[in-house]
C-alpha positions as CSV (number, residue, x, y, z in Angstrom):
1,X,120.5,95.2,137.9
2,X,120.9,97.0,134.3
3,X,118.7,99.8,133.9
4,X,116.3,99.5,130.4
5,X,114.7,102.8,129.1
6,X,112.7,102.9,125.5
7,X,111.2,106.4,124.3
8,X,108.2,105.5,121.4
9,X,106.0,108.5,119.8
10,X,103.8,107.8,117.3
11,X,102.0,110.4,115.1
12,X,99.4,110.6,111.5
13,X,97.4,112.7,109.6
14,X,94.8,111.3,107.3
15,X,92.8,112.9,104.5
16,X,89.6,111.2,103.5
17,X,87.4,111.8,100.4
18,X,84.7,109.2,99.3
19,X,82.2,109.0,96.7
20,X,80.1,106.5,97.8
21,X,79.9,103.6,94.9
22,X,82.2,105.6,93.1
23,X,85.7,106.6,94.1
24,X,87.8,106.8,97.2
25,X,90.9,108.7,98.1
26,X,93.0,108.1,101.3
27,X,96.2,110.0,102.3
28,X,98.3,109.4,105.3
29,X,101.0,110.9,106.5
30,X,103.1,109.7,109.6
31,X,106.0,109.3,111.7
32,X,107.7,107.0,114.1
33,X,110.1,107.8,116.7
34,X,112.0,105.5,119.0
35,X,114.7,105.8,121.1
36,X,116.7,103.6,123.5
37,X,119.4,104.8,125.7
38,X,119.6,101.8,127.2
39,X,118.7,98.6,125.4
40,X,117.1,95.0,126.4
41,X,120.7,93.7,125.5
42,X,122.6,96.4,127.7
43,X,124.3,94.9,131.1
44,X,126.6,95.7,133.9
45,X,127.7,92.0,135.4
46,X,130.6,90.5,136.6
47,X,132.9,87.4,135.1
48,X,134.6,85.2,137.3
49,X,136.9,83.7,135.1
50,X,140.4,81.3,136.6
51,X,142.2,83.6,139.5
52,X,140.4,86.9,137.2
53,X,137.6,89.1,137.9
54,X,136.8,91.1,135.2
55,X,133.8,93.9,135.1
56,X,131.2,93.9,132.3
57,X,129.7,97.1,130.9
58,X,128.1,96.7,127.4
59,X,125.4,99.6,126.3
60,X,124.0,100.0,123.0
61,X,122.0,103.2,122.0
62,X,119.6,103.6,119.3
63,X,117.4,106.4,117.8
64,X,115.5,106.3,114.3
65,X,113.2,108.5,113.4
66,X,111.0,107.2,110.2
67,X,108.3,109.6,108.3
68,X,105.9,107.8,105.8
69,X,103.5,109.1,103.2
70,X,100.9,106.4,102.2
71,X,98.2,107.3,99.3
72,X,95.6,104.7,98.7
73,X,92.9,105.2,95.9
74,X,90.5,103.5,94.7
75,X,87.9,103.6,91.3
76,X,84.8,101.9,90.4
77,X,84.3,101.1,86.6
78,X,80.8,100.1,84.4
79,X,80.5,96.4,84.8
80,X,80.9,95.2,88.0
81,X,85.0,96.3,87.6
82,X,87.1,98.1,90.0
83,X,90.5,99.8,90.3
84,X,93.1,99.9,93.3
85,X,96.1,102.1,93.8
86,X,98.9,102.2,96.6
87,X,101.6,104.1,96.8
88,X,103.7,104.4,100.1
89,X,107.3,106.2,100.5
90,X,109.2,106.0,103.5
91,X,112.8,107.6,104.9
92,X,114.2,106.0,107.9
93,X,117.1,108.2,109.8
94,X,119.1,105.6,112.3
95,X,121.4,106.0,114.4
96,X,123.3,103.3,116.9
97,X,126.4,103.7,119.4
98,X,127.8,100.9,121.3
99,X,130.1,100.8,124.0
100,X,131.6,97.7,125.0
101,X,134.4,96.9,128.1
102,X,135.3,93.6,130.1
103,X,138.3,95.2,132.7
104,X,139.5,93.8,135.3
105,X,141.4,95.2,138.5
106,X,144.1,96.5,136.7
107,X,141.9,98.1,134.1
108,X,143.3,96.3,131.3
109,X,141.4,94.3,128.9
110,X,138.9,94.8,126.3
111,X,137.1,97.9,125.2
112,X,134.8,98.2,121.9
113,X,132.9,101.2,120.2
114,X,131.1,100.8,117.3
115,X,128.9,104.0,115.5
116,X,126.5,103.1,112.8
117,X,124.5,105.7,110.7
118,X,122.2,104.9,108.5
119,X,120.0,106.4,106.0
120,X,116.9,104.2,104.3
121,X,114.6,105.6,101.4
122,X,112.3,103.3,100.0
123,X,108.9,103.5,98.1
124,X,106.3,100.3,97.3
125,X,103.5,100.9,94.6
126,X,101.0,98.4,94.3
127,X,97.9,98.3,91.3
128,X,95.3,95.6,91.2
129,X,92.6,95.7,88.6
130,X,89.4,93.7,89.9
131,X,86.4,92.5,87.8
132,X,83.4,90.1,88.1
133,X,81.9,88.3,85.6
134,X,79.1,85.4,85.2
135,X,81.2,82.5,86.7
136,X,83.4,84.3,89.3
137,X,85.9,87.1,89.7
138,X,88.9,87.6,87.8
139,X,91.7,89.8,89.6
140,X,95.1,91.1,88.4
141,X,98.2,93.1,89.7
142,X,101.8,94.3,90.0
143,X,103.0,95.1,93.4
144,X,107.2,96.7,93.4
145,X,109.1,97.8,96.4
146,X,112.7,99.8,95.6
147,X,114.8,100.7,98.6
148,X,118.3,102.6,98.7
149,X,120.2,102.1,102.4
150,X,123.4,103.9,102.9
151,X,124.9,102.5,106.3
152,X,128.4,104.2,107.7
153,X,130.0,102.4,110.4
154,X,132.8,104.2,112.7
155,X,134.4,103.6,115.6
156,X,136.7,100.3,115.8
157,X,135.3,99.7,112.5
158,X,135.1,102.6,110.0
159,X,133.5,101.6,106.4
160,X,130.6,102.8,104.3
161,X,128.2,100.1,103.2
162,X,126.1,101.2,100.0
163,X,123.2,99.0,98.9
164,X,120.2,99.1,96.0
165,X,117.5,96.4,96.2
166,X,114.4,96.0,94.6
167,X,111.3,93.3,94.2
168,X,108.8,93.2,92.1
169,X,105.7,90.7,91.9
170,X,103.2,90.5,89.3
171,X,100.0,88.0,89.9
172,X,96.5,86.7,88.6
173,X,93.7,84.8,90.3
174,X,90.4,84.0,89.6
175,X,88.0,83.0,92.0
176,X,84.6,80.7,91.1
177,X,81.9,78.5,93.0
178,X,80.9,74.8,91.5
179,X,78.0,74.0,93.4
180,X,79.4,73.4,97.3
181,X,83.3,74.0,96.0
182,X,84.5,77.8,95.9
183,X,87.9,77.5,95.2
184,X,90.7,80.2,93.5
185,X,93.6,79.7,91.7
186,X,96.5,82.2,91.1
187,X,100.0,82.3,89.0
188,X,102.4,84.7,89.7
189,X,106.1,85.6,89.7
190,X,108.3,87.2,91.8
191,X,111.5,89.1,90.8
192,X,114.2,90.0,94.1
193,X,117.2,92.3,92.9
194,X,120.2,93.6,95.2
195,X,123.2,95.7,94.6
196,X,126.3,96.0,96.7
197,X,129.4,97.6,95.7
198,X,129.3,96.4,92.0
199,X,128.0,93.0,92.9
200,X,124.5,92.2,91.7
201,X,121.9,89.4,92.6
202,X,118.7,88.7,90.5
203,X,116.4,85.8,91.1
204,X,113.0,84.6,89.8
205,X,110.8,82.9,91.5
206,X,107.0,81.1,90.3
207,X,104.5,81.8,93.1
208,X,101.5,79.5,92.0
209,X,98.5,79.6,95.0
210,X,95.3,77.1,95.2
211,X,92.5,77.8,97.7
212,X,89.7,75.1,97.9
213,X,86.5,75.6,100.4
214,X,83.9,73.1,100.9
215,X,80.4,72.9,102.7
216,X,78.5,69.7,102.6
217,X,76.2,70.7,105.2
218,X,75.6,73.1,107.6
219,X,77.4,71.6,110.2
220,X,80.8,70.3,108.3
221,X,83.4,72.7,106.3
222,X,86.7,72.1,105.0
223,X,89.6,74.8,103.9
224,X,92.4,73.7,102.1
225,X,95.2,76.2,101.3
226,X,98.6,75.9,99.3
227,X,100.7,78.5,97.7
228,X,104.9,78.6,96.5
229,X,106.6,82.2,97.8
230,X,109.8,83.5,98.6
231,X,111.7,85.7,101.1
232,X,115.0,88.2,100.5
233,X,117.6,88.4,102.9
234,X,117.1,91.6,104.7
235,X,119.9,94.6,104.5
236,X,121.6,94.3,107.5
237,X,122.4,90.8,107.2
238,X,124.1,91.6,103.3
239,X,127.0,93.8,104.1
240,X,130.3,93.1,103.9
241,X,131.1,94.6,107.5
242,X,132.5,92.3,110.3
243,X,132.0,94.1,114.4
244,X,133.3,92.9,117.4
245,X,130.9,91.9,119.7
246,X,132.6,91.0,122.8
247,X,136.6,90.0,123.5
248,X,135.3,86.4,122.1
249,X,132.4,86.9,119.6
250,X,132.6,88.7,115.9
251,X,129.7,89.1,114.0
252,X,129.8,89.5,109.8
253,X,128.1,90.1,107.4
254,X,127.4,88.1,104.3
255,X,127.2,89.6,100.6
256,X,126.7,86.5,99.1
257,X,123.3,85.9,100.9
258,X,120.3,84.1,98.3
259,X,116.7,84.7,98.3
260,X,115.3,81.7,100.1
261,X,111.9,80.2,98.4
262,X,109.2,78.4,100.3
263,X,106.2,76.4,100.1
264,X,103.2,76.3,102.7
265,X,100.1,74.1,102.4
266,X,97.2,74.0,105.1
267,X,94.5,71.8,105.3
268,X,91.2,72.6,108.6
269,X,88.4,71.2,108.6
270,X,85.3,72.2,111.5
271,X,82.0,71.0,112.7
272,X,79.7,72.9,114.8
273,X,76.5,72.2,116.5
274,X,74.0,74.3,118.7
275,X,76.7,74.1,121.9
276,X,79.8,72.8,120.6
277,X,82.6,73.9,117.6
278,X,85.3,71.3,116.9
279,X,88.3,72.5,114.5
280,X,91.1,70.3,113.5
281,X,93.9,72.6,111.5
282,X,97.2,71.2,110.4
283,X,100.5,72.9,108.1
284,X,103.3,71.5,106.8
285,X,106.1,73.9,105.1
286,X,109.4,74.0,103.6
287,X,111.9,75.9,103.3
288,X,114.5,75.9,100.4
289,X,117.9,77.5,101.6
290,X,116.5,79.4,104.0
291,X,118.3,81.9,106.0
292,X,119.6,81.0,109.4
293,X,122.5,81.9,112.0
294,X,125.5,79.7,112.3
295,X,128.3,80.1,114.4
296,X,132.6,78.6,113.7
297,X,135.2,79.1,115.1
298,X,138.2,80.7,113.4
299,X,140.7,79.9,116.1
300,X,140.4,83.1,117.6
301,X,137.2,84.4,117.8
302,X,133.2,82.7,117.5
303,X,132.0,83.8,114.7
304,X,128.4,84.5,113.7
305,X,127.2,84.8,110.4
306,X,123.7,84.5,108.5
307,X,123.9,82.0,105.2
308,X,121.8,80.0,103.4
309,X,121.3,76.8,104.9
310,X,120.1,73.4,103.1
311,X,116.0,73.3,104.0
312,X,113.6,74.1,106.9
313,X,110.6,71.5,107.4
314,X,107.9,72.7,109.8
315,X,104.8,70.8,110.9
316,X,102.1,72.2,112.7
């Protein structure tokens, strides 16, 4: 039995102001605390292992503590146009201690401590410009998230891991109805950006998106749904820090990690009647160079490691 303990408190504020038709103002302001003194992964076990016996102790603790400010606004204009505004800062304070030992009767063997502070400010702005005119509705916007993370690792390990990203998308889409067939269609590009210890990244990345809807009757309706995206690798996995995670297992990091781009297209179709709804929904996706765990073996130690693989196909 390992014992498993997680502390969660939640709090907001919120500000409200509306002019009905007119204007709308929202301000938020809250903060998440967690903390673990004894993690999901934590155990106490023992290893049988030739004519050994070794005891298992491994306990990780965590605490973050992670105050946000969100402003949201919004603005009606003269014909049928409308203004939307987001802006959302964030600071995350994190903290993690690890202690790790496999002993056995003699006490000798394997002990490992590993301290990791971190520090996270980040801020996302988003402004989307909406209008409608005779055939449909046009829409517009620019959405950018910058982060700064400053992560210092002590312990068996001691290092300071200093890293800048950013991403910025920019998008249209218009929306119209030809007699049964409401369909959309959007262009957009997205722009990922990371910094590490003088090493830079930039990638580009077209995110076209096609919606289709059509009713024939009342009874039949078909969906069909397609856009190209893209996905960053997150910070953790980018820095050029390698832990111990047992007396067999090392984990590192990998600065060289590429945004992964992927494509998702969904097709439904439904029927209903007075008693009875039948739905038929299927998705196929790829995945190019996405980001996934593998594990070698260096002769001494497994080790684990997130890289860009060569594709992920999914069909649902």
């Amino acid at each position: 039995s390992t014992k498993f303990k997680n502390n969660v408190l939640n709090t907001s504020i919120n500000y409200s102001y509306v002019k009905p038709e007119k204007s709308a103002l929202n301000i938020a302001l809250r903060n998440s605390f967690n903390d673990s003194p004894n993690s999901m992964s934590d155990r106490n076990s023992i290893l049988y292992q030739d004519n050994k016996v070794y005891n298992i102790h491994d306990n990780l603790k965590t605490r973050t503590n992670a105050p946000a400010l969100d402003i949201y606004y919004q603005q009606s204009l003269k014909h049928e146009q409308n203004l939307y505004f987001n802006i959302v800062g964030t600071y995350i304070d994190s903290d993690s201690h690890r202690i790790y030992s496999m002993t056995n009767e003699s006490k000798s063997g394997t002990e490992i401590l590993a301290d990791v502070d971190g520090s996270k400010y980040s801020v996302i702005g988003e402004g989307i410009y909406e209008r409608k005119i005779k055939s449909g509705q046009l829409t517009a916007g620019i959405k950018h998230t910058q982060a700064y993370v400053e992560n210092r690792y002590s312990g068996d390990q001691n290092a300071i891991v200093n890293m800048n990203t950013a991403e910025t998308y920019v998008f249209g889409e218009y929306q119209s109805r030809f007699k049964k067939l409401d369909w959309s269609i959007g262009i957009g590009v997205m722009r990922t950006y990371h910094n590490q210890d003088n090493r830079s990244q930039e990638k580009y990345i077209f995110r076209p998106t096609l919606s289709l809807s059509f009713r024939p009757n009342d009874r039949l309706f078909f969906r069909y749904n397609g856009y190209i995206s893209g996905y960053a690798p997150s910070l953790s996995d980018l820095n050029n820090v390698t832990q111990t995670m047992d007396a067999y297992q090392i984990r590192k990091g990998n600065p060289n990690l590429k945004t992964a781009s992927f494509c998702s297209n969904t097709l439904s179709a439904s029927w209903n009647s007075k008693y009875i709804n039948f739905e038929l929904f299927g998705r196929y996706s790829y995945d190019s160079k996405p980001l996934m765990e593998e594990i070698s073996f260096d002769g001494t130690n497994f080790v684990h490691q997130m890289n860009n693989q060569k594709g992920f196909h999914r069909l649902q």
